[in-house]
C-alpha positions as a printed Julia matrix, in Angstrom:
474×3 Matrix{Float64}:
 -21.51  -26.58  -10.43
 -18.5   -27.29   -8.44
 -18.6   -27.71   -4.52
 -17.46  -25.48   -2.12
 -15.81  -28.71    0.06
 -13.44  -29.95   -2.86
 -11.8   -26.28   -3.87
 -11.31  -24.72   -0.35
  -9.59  -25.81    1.83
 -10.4   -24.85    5.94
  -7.68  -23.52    8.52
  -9.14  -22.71   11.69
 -11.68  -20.76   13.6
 -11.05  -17.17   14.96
 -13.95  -17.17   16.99
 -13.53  -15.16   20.33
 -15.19  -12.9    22.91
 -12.8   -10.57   22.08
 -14.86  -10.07   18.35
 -17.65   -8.76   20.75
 -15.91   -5.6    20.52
 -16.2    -5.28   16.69
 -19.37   -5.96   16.66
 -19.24   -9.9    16.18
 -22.65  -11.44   16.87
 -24.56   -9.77   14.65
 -25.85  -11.08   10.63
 -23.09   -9.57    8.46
 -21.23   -7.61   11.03
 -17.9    -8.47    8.85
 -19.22   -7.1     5.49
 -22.18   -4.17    6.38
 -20.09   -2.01    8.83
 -17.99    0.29    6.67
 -15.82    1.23    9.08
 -14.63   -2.46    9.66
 -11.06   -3.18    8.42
  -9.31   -6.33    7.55
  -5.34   -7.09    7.07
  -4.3   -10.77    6.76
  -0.24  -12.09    7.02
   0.23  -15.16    6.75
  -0.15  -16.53   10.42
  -2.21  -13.52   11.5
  -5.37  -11.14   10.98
  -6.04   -7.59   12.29
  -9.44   -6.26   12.6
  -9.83   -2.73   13.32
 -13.23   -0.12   13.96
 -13.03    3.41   14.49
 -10.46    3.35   17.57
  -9.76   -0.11   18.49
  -7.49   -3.01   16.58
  -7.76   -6.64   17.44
  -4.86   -9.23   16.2
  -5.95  -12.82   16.46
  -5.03  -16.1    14.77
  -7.03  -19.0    14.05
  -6.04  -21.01   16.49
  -5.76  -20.85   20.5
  -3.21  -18.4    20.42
  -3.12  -15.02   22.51
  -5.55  -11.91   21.34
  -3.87   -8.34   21.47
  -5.91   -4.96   21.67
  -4.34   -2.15   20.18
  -5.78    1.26   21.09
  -4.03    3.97   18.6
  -3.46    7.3    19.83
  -6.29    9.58   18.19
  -7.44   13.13   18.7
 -11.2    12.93   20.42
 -11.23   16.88   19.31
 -10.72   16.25   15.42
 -12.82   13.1    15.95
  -9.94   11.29   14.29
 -10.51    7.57   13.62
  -9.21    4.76   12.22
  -9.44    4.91    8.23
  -7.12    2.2     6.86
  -4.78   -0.92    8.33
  -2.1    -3.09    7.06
   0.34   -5.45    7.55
   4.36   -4.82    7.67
   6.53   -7.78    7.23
  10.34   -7.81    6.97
  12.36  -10.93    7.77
  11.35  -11.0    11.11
  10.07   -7.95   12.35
   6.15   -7.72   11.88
   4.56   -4.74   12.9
   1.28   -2.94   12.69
   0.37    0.24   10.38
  -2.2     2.63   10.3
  -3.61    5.72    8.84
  -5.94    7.7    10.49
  -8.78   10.11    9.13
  -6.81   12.93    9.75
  -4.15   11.95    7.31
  -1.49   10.57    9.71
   0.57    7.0     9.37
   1.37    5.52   12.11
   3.4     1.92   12.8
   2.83    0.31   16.16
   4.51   -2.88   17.83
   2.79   -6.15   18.05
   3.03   -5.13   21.99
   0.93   -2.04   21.45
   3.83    0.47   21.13
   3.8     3.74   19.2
   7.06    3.24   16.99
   6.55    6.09   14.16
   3.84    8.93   13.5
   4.1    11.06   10.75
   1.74   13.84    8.87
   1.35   12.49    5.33
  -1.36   15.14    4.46
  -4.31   16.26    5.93
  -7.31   14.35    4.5
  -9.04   10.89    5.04
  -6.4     8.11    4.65
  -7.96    5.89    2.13
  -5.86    2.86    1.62
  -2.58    1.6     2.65
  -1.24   -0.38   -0.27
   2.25   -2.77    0.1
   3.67   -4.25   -3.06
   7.29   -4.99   -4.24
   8.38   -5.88   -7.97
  11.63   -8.34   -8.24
  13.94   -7.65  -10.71
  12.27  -11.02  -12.92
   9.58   -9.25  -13.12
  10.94   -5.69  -14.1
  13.36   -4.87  -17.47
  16.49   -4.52  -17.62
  16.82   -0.92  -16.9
  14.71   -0.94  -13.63
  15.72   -2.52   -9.98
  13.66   -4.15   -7.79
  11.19   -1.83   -6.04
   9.6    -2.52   -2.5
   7.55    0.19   -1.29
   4.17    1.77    0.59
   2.06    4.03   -0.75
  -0.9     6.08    0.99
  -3.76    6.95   -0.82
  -5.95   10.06    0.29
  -8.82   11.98   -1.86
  -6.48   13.51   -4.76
  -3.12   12.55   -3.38
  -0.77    9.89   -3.21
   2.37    9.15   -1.5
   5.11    6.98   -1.52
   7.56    5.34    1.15
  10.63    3.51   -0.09
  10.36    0.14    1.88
  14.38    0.09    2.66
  13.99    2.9     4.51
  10.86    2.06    6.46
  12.94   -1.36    7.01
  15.68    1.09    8.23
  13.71    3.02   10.62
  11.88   -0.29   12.34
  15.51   -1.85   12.87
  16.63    1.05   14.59
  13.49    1.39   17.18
  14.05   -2.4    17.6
  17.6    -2.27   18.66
  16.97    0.69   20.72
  14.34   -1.03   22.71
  16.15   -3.94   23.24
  19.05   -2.17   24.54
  19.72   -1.24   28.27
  21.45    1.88   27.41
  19.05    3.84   25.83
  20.31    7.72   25.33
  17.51   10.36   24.77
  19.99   13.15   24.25
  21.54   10.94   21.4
  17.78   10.1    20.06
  16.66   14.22   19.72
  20.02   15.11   18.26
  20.09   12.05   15.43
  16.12   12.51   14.86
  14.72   15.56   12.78
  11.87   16.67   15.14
   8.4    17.24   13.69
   7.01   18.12   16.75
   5.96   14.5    17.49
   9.51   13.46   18.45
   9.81   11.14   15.64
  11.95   10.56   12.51
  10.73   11.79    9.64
  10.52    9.56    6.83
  11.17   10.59    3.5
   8.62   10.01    0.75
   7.09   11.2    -2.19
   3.72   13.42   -2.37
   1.96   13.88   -5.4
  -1.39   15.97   -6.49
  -3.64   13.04   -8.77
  -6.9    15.34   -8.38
  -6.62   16.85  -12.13
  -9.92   14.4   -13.18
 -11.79   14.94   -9.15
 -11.0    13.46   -6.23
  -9.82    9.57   -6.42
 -11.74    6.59   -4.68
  -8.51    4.46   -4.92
  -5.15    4.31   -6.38
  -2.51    2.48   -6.41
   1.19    2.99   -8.14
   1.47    0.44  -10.77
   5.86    0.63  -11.49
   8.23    2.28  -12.75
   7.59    4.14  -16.36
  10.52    5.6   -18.95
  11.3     9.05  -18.38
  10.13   11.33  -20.93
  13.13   12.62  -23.27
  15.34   15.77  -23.44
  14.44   16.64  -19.83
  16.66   19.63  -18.89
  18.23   18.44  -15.6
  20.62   19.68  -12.97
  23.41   17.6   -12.36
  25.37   19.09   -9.62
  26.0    22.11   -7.32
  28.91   22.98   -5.98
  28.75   25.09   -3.05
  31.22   28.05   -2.32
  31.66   30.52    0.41
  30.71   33.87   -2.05
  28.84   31.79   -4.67
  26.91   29.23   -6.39
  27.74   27.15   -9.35
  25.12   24.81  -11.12
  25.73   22.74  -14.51
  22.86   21.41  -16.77
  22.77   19.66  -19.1
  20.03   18.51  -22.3
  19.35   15.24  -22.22
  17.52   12.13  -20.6
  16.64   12.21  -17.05
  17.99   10.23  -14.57
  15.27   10.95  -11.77
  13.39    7.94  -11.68
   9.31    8.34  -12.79
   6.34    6.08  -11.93
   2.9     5.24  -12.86
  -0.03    5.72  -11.12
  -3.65    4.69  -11.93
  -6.67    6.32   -9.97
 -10.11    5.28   -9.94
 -13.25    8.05   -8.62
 -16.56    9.4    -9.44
 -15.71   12.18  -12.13
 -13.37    9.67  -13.97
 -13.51    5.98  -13.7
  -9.84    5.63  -14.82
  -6.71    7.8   -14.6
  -3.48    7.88  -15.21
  -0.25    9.69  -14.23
   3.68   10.04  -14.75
   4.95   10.64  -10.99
   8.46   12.44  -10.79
  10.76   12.02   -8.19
  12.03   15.56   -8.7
   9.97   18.09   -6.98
  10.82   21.09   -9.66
   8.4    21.99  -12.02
  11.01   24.12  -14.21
  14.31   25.21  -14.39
  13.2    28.11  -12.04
  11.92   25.99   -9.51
  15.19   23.79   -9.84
  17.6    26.76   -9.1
  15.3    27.64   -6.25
  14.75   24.56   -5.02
  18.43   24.19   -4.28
  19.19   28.03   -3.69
  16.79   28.85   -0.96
  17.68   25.71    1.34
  21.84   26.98    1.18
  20.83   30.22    1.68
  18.1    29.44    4.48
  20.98   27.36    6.17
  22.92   30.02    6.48
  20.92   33.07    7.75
  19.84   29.86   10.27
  23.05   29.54   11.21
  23.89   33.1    11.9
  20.81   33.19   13.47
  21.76   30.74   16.06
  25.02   32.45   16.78
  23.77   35.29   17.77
  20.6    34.64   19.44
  22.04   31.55   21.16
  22.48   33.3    24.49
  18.59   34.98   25.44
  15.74   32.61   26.12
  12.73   32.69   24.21
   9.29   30.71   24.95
   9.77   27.19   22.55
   6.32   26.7    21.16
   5.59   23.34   19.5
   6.16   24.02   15.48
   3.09   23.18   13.19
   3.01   20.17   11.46
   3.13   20.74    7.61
   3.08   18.57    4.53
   5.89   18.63    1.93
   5.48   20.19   -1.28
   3.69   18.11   -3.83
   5.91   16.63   -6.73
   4.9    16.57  -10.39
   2.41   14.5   -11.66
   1.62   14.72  -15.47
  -1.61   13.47  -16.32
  -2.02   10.35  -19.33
  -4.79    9.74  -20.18
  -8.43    9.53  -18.07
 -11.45    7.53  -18.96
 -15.36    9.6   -18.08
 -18.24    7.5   -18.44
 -20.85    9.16  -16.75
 -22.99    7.88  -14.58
 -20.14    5.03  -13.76
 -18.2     5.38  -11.33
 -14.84    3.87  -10.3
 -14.85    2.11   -6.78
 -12.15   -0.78   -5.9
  -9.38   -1.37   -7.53
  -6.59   -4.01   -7.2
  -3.31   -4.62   -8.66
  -1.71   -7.97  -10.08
   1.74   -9.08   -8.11
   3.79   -7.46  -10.96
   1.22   -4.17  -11.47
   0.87   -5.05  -15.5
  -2.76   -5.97  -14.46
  -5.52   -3.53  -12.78
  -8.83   -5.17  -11.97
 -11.54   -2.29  -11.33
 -14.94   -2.18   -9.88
 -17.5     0.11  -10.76
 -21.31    1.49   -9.64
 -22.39   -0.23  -12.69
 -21.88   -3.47  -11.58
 -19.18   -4.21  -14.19
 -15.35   -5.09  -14.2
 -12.76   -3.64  -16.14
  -9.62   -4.87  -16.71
  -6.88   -2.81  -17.07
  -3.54   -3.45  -19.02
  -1.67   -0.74  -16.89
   1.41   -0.37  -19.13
  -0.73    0.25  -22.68
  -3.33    1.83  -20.39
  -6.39   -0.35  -22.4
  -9.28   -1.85  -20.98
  -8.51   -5.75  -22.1
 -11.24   -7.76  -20.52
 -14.92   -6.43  -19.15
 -17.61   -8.4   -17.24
 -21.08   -7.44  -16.19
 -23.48   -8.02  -13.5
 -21.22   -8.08  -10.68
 -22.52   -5.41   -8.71
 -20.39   -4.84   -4.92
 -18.06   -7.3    -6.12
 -14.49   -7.88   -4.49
 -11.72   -8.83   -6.43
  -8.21  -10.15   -5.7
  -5.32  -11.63   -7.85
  -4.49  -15.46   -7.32
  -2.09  -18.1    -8.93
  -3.23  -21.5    -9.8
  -2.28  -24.96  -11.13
  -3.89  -25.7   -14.11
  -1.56  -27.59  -15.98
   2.12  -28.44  -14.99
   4.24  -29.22  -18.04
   7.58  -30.32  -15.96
   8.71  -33.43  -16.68
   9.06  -34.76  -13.38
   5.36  -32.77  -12.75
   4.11  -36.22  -11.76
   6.73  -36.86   -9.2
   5.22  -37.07   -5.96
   8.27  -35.24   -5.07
   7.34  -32.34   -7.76
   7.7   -28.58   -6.11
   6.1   -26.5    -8.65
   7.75  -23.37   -9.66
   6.69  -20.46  -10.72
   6.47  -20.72  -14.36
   3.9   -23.98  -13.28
   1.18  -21.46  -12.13
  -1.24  -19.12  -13.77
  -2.67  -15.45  -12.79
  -5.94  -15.6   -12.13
  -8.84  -13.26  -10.87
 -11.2   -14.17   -8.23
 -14.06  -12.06   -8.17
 -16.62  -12.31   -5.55
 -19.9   -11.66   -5.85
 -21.68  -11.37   -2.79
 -25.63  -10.69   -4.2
 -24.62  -13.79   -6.22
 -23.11  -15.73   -3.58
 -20.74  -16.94   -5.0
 -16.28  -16.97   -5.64
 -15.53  -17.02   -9.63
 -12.0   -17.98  -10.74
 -11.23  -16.51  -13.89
  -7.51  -17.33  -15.9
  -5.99  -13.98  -16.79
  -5.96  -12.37  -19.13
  -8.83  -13.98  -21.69
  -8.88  -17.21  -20.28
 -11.94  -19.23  -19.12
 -14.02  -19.05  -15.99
 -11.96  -22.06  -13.94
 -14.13  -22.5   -11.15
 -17.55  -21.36   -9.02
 -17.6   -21.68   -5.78
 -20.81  -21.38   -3.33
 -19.73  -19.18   -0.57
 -22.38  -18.05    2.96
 -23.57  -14.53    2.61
 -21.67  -12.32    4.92
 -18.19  -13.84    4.03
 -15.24  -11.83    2.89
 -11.84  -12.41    0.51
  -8.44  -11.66    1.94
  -5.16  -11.98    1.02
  -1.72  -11.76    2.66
   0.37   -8.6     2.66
   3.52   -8.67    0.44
   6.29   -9.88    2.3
   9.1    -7.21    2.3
  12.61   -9.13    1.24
  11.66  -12.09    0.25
  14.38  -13.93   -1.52
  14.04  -15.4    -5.34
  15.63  -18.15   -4.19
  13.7   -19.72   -1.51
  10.71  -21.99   -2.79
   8.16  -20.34   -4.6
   5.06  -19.22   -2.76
   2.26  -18.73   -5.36
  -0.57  -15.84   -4.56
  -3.39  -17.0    -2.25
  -6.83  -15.71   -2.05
  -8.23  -16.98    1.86
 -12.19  -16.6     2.61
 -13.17  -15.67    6.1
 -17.07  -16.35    7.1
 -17.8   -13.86    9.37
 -20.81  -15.26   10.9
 -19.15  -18.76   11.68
 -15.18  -17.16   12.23
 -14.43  -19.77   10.07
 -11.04  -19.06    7.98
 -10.62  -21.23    4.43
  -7.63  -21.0     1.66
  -8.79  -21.32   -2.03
  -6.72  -24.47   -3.33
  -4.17  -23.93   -5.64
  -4.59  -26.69   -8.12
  -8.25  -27.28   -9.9
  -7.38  -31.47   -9.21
């Protein structure tokens, strides 16, 4: 069996009084308290509990407490954390049990709060797809998406990106105009910029556990679609047309307790028919205007301002594919390979599926791996290049392999597995109470800068110690 010493590598320590506050000090405080949360970036990890985050490295650099801004009333807490990274701006975000994301400063500053919809966040989940990795008739997709109990939502990354660079050079400038802010922003009632985003409904087969959107999927053909308005003083003019949509669709795959597996087709367009088109675009014109009439004359006489309700969007439409009901099993975890073509899914049965998320089949299964955790990896196994041998070699990408690392923490023990039938590569002893992270996706990231292959890191949470699962088996 192969050593823990010669296939991790170790980092550092994070260590501190400050973990006192998570409860560090305890057997198995990192693994047993449910309500623990974990984001790693590459430099960095944030642990939060109900109401508090801590960001500490491994080293002897500063700690920073961040205390979110929750509602003691709706005993809202702290359901989900992750990392945002763009060039150089790396912030903080959060959803809350209530069904809010929030984004907050590395200094502890509120910089966006939004309503996605009421209900327990679940999971915020960061991934981007490079054109190399997408066909010809897709573009390269960057984006976050919010799982709750039945829903999902979306957030186009460019405009999150948007939105962080304009609180950034706000702050850092002396001449900062709140008239200017409340007139550019749409108010929600919070005072912040909405963000626009998809919603979808993914409850058809029961609530979800997890899910994650997998890419970008073919539209289905002869969609009736409206292709422009044109907007007159006395009347309305829309043209349609029969043919393929434009609207771009994704895929989504949820996992849950009435149906291990799902599957969707999310639309952009929020109209479920042609009625709901023409309405859809009718009723905002013709709201606008009685608005605007409104204002004139009513502008004049003061009425009491009370603080509008916070409201979801409407949902999009999600058609259901297929679902998969194996009762008593039930879907639990689920994680997606760096392009989404791969779906690795835990269950109460102690078994993983694999999922091929494009043909939506179940490729690979293992069993006996009951509370197992599994993230994607890339590994050297064997470097064809010719100058491979050159102590000067940089591998590129086409030198690594996907792999799965499943751990199994009853087993103690890390598994590397070569995707998709390969072999088992490596076992790797591991203390009880330790934990597999991985960084966030880095938003941006050029193709052309070196290649940095996916990492799997292993954090002992008795000992703080922080190790890095090597890339090459040699």
């Amino acid at each position: 069996m192969s050593s823990k010493r010669s296939h991790t590598t170790e980092l550092g320590c994070i260590a501190s009084e400050e973990l006192t506050d998570l409860g560090a000090g305890k057997e198995g405080w990192l693994v047993e308290n449910p309500n623990l949360l974990c984001a790693l970036d590459t430099h960095s990890l944030a642990l939060a509990n109900r109401s508090l985050i801590l960001i500490t490295g491994w080293d002897d650099g500063p700690r920073i407490k961040i205390r979110p801004e929750l509602s003691p009333i709706e005993s809202e807490i702290i359901s989900a954390l992750e990392w945002l990274v763009f060039d150089e701006i790396k912030v903080i975000a959060v959803g809350t049990s209530r069904g809010y994301f929030m984004v907050y400063s590395l200094d502890g500053l509120l910089i966006h709060r939004q309503l996605v919809y009421p209900g327990r966040i679940l999971k915020l989940r960061v991934r981007g797809t490079k054109k190399d990795m997408m066909s010809s008739h897709e573009g390269s997709s960057e984006e976050v998406s919010v799982v709750i109990p039945g829903v999902i939502a979306r957030f186009d990354g460019a405009n999150i990106r948007n939105i962080l660079q304009e609180w950034f050079q706000e702050t850092n400038s002396h001449f900062w105009d709140e008239k200017s802010k409340r007139r550019d922003y749409e108010e929600l009632g919070n005072g912040f910029k909405r963000l626009p985003h998809q919603l979808w409904s993914v409850d058809k087969f029961g609530l979800c556990a997890d899910a994650a959107i997998t890419g970008i999927m073919p539209p289905p053909l002869m969609e009736i679609q409206v292709i422009t308005w044109l907007s007159y003083t006395d009347e309305l003019i829309a043209a349609f047309i029969v043919g393929q949509s434009s609207q771009r669709y994704y895929r989504a795959v949820t996992i849950g307790e009435d149906a291990v597996i799902s599957a969707y087709r999310l639309s952009e367009d929020r109209s479920r028919s042609l009625v709901g088109a023409i309405l859809s675009k009718v009723v905002p014109a013709a709201f606008s205007t009685i608005s605007s009439v409104s204002k004139m004359i009513w502008r004049s006489e003061r009425t009491p301002t009370k603080k509008p309700e916070v409201k979801p969007q409407s949902f999009a439409k999600a058609s259901p594919l297929t679902c998969l009901k194996d009762h008593p099993r039930k879907g639990e975890k689920l994680t997606l390979s760096p392009s989404g073509t791969l779906a690795a899914i835990t269950d109460s049965l102690g078994r993983i599926l694999l999922l091929d998320t494009q043909a939506l089949v179940v490729v690979r299964l293992w069993k006996g791996y009951r509370d197992a955790n599994c993230l994607f990896m890339e590994m050297l196994v064997s470097m064809n290049s010719a100058g491979a041998s050159s102590s000067r070699y940089e591998p590129s990408k086409s030198d690594y392999c996907l792999c799965l690392a499943i751990h199994a923490p009853r087993k103690g023990i890390i598994e590397v597995w070569q995707m998709r039938t390969g072999p088992r590569l490596l076992t790797i002893q591991c203390a009880k109470g330790s934990k597999l992270l991985q960084p966030t996706y880095r938003f941006g990231s050029s193709l052309d800068s070196p290649y940095v292959p996916l990492e799997v890191f292993l954090l002992n949470g008795d000992s703080g110690q922080l190790s890095v699962l090597n890339r090459s088996l040699n």
